[in-house]
PDB file of N, CA, C and O in Angstrom:
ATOM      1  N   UNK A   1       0.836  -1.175   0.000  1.00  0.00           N
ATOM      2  CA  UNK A   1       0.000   0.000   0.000  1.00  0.00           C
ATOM      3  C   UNK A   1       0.879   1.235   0.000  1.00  0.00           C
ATOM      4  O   UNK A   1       2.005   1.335   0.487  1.00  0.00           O
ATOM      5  N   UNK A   2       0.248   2.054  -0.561  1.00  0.00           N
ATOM      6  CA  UNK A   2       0.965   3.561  -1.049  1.00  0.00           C
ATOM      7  C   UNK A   2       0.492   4.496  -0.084  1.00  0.00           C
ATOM      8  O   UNK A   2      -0.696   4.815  -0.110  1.00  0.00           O
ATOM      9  N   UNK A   3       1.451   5.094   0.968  1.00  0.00           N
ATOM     10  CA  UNK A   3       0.747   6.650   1.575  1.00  0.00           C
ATOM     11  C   UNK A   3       0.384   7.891   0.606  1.00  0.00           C
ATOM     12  O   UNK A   3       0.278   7.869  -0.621  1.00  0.00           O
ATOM     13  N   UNK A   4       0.221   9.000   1.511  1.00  0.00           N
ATOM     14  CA  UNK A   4      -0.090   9.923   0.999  1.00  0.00           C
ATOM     15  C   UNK A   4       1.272  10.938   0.763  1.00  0.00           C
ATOM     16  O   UNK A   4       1.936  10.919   1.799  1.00  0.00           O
ATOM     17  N   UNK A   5       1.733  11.591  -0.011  1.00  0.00           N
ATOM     18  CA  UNK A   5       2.774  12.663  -0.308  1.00  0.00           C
ATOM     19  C   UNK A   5       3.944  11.643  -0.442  1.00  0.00           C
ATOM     20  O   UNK A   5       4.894  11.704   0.338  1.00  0.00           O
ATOM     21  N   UNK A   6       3.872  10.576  -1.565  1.00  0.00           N
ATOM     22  CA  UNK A   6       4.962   9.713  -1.795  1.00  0.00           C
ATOM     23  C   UNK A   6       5.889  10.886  -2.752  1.00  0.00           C
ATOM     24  O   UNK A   6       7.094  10.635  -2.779  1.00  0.00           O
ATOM     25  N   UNK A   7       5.407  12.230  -3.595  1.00  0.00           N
ATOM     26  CA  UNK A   7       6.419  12.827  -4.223  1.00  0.00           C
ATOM     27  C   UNK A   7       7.309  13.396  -3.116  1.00  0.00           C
ATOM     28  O   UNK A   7       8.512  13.321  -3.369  1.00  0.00           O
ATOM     29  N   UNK A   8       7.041  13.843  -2.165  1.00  0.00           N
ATOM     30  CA  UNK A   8       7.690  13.863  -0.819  1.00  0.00           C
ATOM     31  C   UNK A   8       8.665  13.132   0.138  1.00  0.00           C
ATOM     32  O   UNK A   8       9.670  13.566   0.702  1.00  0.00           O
ATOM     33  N   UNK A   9       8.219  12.173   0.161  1.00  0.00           N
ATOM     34  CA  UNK A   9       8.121  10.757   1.126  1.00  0.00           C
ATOM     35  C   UNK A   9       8.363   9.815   0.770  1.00  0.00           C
ATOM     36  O   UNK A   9       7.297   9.212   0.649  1.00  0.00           O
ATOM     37  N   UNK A  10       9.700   8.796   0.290  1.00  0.00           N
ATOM     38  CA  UNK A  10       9.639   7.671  -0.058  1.00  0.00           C
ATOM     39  C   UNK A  10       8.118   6.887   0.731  1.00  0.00           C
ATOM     40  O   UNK A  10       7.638   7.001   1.859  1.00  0.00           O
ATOM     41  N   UNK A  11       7.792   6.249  -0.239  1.00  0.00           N
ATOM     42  CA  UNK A  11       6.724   5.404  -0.021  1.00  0.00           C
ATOM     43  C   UNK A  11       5.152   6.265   1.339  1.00  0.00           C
ATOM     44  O   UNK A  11       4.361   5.869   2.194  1.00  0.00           O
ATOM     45  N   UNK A  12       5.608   7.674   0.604  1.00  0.00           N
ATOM     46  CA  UNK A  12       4.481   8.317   1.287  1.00  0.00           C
ATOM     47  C   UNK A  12       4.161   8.056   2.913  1.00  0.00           C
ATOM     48  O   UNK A  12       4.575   7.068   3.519  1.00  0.00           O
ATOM     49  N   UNK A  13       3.399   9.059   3.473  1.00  0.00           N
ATOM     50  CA  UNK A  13       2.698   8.674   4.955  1.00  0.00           C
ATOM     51  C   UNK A  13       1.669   8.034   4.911  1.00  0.00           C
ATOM     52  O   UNK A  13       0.622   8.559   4.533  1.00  0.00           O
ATOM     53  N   UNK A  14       1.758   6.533   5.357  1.00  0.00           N
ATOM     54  CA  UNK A  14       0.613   5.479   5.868  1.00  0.00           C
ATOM     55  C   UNK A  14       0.332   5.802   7.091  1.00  0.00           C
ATOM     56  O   UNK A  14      -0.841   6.151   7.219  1.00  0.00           O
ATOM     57  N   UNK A  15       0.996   5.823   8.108  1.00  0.00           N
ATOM     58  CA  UNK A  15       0.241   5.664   9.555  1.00  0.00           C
ATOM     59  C   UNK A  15       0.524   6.955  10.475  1.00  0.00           C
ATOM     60  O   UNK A  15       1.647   7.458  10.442  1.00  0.00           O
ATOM     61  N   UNK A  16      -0.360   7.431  11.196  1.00  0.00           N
ATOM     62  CA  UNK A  16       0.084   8.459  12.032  1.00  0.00           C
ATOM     63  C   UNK A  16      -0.916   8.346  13.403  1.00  0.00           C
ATOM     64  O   UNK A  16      -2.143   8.384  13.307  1.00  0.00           O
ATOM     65  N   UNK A  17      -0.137   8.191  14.795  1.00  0.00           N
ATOM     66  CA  UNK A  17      -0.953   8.043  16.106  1.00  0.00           C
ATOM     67  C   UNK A  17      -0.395   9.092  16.754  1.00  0.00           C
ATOM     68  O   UNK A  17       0.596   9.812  16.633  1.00  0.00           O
ATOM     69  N   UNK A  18      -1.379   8.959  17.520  1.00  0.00           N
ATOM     70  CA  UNK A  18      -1.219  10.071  18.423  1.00  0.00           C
ATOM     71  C   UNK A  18      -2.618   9.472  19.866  1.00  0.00           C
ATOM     72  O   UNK A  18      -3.777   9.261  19.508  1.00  0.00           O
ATOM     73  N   UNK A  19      -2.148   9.281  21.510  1.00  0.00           N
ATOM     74  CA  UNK A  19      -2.767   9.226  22.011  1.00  0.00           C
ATOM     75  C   UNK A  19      -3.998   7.536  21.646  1.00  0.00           C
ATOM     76  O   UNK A  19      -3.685   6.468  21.120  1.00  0.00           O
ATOM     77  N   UNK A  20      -4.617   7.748  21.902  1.00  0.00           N
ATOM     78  CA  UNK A  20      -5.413   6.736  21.505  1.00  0.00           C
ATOM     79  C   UNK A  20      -5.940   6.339  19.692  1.00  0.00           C
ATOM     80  O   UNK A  20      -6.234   5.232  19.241  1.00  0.00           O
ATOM     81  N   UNK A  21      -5.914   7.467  19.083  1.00  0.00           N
ATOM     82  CA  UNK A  21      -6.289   7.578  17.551  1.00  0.00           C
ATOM     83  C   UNK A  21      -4.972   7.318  16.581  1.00  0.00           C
ATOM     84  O   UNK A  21      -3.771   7.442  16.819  1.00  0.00           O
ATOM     85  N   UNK A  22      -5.540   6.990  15.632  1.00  0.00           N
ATOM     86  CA  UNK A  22      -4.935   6.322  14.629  1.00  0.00           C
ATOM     87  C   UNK A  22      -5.501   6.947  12.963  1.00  0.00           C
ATOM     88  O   UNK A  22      -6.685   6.818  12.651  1.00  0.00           O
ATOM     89  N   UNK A  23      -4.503   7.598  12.027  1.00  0.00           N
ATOM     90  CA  UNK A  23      -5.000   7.985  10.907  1.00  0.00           C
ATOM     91  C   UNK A  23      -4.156   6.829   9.934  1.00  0.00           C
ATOM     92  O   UNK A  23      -2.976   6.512  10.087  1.00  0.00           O
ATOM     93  N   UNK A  24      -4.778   6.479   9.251  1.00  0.00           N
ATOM     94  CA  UNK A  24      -4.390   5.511   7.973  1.00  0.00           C
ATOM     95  C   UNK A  24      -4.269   6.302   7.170  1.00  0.00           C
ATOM     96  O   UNK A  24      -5.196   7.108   7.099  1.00  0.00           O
ATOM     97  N   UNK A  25      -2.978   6.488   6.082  1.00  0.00           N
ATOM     98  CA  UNK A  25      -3.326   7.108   4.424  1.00  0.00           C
ATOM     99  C   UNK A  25      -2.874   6.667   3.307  1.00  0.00           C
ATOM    100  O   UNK A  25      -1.861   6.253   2.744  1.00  0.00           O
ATOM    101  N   UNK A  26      -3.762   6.854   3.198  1.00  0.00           N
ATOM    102  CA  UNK A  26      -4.129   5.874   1.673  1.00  0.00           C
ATOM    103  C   UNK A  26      -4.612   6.350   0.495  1.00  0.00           C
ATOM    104  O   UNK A  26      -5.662   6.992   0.454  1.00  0.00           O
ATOM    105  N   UNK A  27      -3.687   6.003  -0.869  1.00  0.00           N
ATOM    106  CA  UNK A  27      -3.879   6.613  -2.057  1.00  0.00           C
ATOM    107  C   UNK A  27      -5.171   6.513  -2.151  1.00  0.00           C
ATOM    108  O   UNK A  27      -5.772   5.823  -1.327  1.00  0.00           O
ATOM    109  N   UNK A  28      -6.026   7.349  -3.430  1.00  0.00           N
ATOM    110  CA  UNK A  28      -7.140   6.854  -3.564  1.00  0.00           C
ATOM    111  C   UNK A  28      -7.571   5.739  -4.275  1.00  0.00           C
ATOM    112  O   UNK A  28      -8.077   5.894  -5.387  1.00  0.00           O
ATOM    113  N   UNK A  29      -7.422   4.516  -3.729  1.00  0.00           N
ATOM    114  CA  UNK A  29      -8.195   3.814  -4.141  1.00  0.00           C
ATOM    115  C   UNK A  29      -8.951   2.493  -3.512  1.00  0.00           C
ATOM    116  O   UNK A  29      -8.421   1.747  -2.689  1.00  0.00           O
ATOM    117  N   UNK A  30     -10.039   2.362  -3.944  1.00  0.00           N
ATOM    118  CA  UNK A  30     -11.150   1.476  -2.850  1.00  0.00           C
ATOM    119  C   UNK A  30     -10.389   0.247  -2.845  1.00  0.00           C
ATOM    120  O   UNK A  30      -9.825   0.004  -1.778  1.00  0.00           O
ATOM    121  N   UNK A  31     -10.298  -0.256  -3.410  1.00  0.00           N
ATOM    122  CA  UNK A  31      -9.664  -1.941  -3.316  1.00  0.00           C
ATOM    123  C   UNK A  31      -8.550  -1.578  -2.387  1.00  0.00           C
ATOM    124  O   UNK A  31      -8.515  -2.406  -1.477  1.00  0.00           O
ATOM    125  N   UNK A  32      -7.692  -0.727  -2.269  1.00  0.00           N
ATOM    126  CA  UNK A  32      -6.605  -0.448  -1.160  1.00  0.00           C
ATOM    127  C   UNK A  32      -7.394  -0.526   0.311  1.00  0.00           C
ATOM    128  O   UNK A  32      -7.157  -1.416   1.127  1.00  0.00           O
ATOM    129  N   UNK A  33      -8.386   0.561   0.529  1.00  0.00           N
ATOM    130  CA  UNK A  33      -8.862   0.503   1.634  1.00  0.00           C
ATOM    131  C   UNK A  33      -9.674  -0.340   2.099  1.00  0.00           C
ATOM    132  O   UNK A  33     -10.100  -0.414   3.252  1.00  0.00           O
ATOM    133  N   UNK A  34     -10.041  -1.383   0.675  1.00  0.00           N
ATOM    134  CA  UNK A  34     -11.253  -2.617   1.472  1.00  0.00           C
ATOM    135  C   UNK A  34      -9.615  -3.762   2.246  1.00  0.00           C
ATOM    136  O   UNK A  34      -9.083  -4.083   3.309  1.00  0.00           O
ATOM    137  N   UNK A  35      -9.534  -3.887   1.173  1.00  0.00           N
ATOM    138  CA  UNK A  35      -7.555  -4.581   1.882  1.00  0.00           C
ATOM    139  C   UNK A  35      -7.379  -4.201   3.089  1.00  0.00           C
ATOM    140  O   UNK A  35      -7.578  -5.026   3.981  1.00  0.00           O
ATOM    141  N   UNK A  36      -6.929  -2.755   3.445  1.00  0.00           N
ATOM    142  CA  UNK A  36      -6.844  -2.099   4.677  1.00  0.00           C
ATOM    143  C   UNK A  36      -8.169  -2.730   6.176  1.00  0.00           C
ATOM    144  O   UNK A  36      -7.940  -3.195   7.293  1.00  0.00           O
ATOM    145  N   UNK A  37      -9.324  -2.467   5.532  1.00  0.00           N
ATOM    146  CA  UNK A  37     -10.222  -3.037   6.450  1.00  0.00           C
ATOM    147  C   UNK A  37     -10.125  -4.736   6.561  1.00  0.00           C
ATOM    148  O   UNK A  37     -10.096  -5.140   7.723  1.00  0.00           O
ATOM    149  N   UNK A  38     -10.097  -5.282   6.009  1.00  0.00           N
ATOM    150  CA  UNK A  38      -9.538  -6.506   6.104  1.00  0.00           C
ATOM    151  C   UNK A  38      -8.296  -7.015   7.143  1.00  0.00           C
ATOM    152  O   UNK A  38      -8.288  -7.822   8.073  1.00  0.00           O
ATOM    153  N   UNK A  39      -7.517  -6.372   6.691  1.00  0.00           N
ATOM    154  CA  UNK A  39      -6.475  -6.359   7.509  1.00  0.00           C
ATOM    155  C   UNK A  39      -6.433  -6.068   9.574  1.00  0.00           C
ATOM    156  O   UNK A  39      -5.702  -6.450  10.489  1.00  0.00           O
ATOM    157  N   UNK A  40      -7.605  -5.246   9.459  1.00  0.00           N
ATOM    158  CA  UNK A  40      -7.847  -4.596  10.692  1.00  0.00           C
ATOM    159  C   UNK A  40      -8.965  -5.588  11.380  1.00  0.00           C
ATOM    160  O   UNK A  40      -9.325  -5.665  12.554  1.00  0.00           O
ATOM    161  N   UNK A  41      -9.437  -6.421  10.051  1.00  0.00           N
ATOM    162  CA  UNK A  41     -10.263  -7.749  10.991  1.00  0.00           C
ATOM    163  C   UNK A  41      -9.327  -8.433  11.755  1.00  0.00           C
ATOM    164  O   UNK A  41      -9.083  -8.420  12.962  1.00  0.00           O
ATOM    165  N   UNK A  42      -8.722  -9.198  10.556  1.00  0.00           N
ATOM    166  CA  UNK A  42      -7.334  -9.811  10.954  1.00  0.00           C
ATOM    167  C   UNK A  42      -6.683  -9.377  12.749  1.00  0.00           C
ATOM    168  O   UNK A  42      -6.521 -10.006  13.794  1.00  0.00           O
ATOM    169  N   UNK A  43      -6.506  -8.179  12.354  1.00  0.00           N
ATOM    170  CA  UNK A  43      -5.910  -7.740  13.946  1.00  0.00           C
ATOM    171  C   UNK A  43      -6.977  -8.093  15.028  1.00  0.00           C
ATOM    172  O   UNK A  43      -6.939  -8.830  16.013  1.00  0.00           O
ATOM    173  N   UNK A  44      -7.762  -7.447  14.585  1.00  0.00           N
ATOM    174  CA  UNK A  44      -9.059  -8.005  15.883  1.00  0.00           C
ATOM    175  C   UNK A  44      -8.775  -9.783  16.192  1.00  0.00           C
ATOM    176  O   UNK A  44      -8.513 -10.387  17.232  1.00  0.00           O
ATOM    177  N   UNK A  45      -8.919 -10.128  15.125  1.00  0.00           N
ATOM    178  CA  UNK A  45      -8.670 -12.329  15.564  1.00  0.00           C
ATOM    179  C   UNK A  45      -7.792 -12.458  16.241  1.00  0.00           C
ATOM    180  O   UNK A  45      -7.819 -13.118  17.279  1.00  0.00           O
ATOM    181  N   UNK A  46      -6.625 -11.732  15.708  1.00  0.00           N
ATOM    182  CA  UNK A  46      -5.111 -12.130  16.192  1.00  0.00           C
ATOM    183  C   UNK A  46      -5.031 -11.463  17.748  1.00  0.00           C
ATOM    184  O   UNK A  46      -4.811 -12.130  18.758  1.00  0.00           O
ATOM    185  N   UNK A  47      -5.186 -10.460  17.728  1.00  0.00           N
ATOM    186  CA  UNK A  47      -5.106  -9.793  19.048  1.00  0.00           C
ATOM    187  C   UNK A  47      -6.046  -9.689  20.081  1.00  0.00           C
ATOM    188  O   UNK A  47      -5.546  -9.090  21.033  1.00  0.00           O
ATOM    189  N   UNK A  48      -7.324 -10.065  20.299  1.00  0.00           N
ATOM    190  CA  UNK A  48      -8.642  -9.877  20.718  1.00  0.00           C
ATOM    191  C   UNK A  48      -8.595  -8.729  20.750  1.00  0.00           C
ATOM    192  O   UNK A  48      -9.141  -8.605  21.846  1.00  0.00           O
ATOM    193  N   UNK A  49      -8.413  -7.859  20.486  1.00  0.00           N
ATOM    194  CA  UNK A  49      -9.235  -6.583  20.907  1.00  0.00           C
ATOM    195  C   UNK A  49     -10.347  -5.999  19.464  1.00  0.00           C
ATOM    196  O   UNK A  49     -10.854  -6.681  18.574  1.00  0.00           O
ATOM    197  N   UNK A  50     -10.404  -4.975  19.633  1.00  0.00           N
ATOM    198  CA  UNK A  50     -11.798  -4.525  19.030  1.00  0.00           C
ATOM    199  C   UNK A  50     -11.378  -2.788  18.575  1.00  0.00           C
ATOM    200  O   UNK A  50     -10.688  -1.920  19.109  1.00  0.00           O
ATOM    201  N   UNK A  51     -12.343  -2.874  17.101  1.00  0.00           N
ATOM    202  CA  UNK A  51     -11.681  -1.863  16.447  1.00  0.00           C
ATOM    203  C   UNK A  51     -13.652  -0.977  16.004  1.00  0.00           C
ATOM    204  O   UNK A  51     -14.534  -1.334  15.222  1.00  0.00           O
ATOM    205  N   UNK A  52     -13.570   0.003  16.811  1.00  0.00           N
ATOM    206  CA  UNK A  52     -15.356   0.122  16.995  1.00  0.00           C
ATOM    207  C   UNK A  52     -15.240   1.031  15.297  1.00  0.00           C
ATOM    208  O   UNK A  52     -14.797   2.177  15.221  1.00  0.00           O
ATOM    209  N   UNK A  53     -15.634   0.392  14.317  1.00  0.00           N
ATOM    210  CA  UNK A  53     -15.824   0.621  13.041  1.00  0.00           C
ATOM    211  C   UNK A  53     -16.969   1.863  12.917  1.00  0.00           C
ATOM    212  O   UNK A  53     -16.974   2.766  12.080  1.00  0.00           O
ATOM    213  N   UNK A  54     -17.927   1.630  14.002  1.00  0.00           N
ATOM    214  CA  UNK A  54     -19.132   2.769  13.922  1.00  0.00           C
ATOM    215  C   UNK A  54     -18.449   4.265  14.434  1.00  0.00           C
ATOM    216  O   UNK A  54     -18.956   5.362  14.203  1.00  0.00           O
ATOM    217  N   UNK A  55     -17.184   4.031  15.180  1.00  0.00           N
ATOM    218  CA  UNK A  55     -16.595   4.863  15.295  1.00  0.00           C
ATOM    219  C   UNK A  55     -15.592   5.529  14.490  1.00  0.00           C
ATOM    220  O   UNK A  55     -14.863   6.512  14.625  1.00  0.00           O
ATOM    221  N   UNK A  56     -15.847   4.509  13.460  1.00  0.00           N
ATOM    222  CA  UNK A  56     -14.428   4.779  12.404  1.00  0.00           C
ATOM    223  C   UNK A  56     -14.844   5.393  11.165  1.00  0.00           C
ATOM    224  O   UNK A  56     -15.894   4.971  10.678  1.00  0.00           O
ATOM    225  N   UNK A  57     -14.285   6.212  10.627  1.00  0.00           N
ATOM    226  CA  UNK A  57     -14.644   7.326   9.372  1.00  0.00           C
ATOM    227  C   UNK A  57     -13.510   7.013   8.377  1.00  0.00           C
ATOM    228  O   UNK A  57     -12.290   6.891   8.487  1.00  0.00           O
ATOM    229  N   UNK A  58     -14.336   6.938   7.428  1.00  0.00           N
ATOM    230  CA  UNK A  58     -13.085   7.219   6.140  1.00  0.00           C
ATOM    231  C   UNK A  58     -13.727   8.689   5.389  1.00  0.00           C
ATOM    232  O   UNK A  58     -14.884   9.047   5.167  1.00  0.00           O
ATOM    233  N   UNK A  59     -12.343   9.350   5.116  1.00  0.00           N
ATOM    234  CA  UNK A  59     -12.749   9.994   4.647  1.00  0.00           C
ATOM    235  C   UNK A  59     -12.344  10.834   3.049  1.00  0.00           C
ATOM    236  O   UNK A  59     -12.530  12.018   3.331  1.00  0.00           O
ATOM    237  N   UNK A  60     -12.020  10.790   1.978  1.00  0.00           N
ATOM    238  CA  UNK A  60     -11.475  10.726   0.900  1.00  0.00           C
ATOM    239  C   UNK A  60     -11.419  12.171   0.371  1.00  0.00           C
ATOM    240  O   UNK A  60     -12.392  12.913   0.240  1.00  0.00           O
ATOM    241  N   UNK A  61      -9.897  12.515   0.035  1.00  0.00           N
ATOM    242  CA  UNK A  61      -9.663  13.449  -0.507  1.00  0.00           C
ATOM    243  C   UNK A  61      -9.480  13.808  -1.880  1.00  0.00           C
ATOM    244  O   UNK A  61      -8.616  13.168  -2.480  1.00  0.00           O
ATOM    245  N   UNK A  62     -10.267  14.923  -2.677  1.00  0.00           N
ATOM    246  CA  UNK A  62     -10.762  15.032  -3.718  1.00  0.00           C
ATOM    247  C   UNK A  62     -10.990  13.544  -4.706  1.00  0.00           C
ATOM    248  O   UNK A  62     -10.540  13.250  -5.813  1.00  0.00           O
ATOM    249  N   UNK A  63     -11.944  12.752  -3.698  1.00  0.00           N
ATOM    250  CA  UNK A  63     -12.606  11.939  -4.347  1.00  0.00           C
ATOM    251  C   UNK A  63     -13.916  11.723  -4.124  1.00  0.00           C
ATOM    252  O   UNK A  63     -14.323  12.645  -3.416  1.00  0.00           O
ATOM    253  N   UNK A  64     -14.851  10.898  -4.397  1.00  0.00           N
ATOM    254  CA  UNK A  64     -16.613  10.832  -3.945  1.00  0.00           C
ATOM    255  C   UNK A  64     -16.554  10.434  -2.472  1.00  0.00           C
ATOM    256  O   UNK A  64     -16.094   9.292  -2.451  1.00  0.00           O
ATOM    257  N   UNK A  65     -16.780  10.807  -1.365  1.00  0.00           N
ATOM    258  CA  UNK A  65     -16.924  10.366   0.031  1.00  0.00           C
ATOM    259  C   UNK A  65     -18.225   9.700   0.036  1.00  0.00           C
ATOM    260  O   UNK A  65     -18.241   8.847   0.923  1.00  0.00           O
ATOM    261  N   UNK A  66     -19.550   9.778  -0.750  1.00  0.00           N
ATOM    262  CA  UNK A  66     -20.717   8.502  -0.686  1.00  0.00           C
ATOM    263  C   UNK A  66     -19.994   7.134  -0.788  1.00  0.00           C
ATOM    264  O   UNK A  66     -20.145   6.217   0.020  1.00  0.00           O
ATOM    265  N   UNK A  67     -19.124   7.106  -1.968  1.00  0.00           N
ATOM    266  CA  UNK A  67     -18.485   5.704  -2.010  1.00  0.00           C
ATOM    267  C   UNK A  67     -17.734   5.351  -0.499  1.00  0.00           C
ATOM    268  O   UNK A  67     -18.094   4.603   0.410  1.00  0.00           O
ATOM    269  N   UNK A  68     -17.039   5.860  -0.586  1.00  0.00           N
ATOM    270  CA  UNK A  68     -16.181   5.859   0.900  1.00  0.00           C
ATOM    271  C   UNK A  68     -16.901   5.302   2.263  1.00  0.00           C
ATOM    272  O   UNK A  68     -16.445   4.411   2.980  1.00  0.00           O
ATOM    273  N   UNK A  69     -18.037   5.968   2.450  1.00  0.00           N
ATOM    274  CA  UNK A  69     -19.074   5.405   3.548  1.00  0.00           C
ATOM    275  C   UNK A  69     -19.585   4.014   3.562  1.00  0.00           C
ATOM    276  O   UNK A  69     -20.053   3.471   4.563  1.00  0.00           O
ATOM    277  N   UNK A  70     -19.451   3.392   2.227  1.00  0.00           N
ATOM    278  CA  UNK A  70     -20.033   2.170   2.199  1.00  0.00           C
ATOM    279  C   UNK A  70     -19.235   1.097   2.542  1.00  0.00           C
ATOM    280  O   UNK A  70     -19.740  -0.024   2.598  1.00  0.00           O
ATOM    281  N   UNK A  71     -17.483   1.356   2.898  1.00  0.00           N
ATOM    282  CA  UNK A  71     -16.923   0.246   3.093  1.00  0.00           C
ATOM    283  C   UNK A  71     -17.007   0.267   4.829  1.00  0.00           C
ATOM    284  O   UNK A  71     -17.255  -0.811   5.370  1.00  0.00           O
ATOM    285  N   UNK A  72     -16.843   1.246   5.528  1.00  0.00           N
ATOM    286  CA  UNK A  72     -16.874   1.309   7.143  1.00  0.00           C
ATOM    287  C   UNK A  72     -18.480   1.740   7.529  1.00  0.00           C
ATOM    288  O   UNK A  72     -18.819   1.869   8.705  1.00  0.00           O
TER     289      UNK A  72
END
């Protein structure tokens, strides 16, 4: 997966925390971020803990955000 500002950034910014929150970034594209959510099941099995999705937003830059809502 590709971050965001890879002309910047070898291999762009993917992850950034701070405190309890967590930003993912991700080029635009859906098959990246259904992957991404996938992946974050995965963690839930592996780790028990819990990733409250109703709490979780995607949100897409200069792209359609209706699409975006339908994967979280």
């Amino acid at each position: 997966m590709k971050g965001l500002a890879s002309n910047l950034i070898e291999n762009g910014v993917a992850v950034l925390h701070y405190a309890d929150d967590t930003i993912i970034c991700l080029e635009n594209d859906m098959g990246a971020a259904r992957n991404m959510k996938l992946l974050l099941y995965f963690y839930e099995i592996m780790s028990g803990l819990k990733i409250n999705f109703s709490k979780s937003e995607l949100v897409m830059i200069n792209g359609d955000d209706i699409v975006g809502k339908a994967i979280f």
